[in-house]
Steps between C-alpha positions, in 0.01 A plus 500: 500500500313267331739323242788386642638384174568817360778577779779690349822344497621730807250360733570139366867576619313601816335218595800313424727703720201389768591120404855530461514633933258233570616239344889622674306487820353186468844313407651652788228355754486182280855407547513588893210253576675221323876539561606577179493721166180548309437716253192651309456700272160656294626489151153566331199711589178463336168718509201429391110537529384277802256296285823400278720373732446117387730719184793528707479138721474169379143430581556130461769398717412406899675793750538596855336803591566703782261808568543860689264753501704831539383716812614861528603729844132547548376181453381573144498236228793603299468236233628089505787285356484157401830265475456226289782214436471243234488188626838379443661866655284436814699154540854647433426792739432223720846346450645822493395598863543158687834475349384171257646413171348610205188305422435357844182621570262348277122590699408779742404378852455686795910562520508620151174727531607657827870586299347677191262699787829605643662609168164692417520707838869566406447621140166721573642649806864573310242690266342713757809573601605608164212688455559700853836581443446568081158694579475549844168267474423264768339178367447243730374145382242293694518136568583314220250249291635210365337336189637233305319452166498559131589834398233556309245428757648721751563777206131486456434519873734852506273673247207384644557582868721858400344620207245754602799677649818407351541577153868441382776267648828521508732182448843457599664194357746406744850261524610319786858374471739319763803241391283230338110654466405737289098572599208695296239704632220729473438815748162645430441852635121586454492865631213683613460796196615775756775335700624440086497879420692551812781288403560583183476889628784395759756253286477719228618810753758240642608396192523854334692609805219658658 
């Protein structure tokens, strides 16, 4: 499948389904590292060519980004996800998980860095986790990269590296909510062009009752 964009509205409802468990799994392990309630949701997914990304992102606002490549049972290359967090999100997950009031954190140090590492472990394993129990697909992600940069710059540094291989990307908008934060996000899923046409073979059984 080379146009991504053309998904019909079942296999958007797919992929959604796929967020919807992850992003359930994700709150779950959030909220039992810090003590208390956290919830997320993935109230928007986006697809696009991979050369148009900068479309769906601000390209002009400074993120965090956290990198996984996506390794399969046999050690394959399954595809890669990217979290990036705004600025300002990056400091209120901060305050979120050390317990701070809102607008605390005002600059990422070590402290901060080694937090949003720990949230991005959380969030891409909750989504292999999804994807095993949804698909019966084991994804695991490698050690994480941290970047901290304009989006733009590391947009452009996506298509360049992936390009040759990765065509489309998939981008779930996500929401992370406790008492007094409310925090924006991106989760980029860049999927190898088989390990794609396997998923949406799968959800769409799962999700047609197959």
């Amino acid at each position: 499948m080379n146009d991504m964009t053309q998904l019909s509205e079942f296999q958007m409802d797919s992929l959604k389904e796929l967020g919807n468990i992850g992003s359930a799994h994700a709150a779950t392990s959030l909220s039992i590292m810090i003590g208390h309630d956290i919830d997320m949701r993935v109230p928007e997914i986006e697809i696009a060519p991979l050369e148009s990304i900068g479309s769906l992102i601000n390209p002009d606002e400074k993120v965090i980004g956290i990198y996984f490549q996506l390794i399969d049972g046999d050690s394959n290359s399954d595809g890669h996800i990217y979290l990036l967090f705004p600025e300002e999100s990056a400091y209120s997950i901060s305050d979120m998980l050390m317990c701070l009031e809102k607008g605390t954190t005002r600059e990422i140090t070590d402290l901060e860095k080694s937090a949003l590492m720990e949230v991005g472990n959380v969030l891409i394993s909750s989504f292999g986790d999804a994807s095993a129990e949804l698909l019966g697909i084991t994804m695991l992600p490698s050690t994480p990269t941290y970047r901290h940069d304009m989006a733009r710059s590391l947009i452009n540094e996506i298509v360049a590296d992936l390009g040759k291989t990765t065509k489309n990307a998939i981008l779930f908008k996500t929401a992370l909510t406790n008492e007094t934060n409310n925090v924006n996000g991106y989760l980029l899923l860049l999927p190898e062009p088989q390990t794609l046409e396997n998923m949406l073979t799968l959800l769409g059984a799962k999700v047609n009752g197959g």
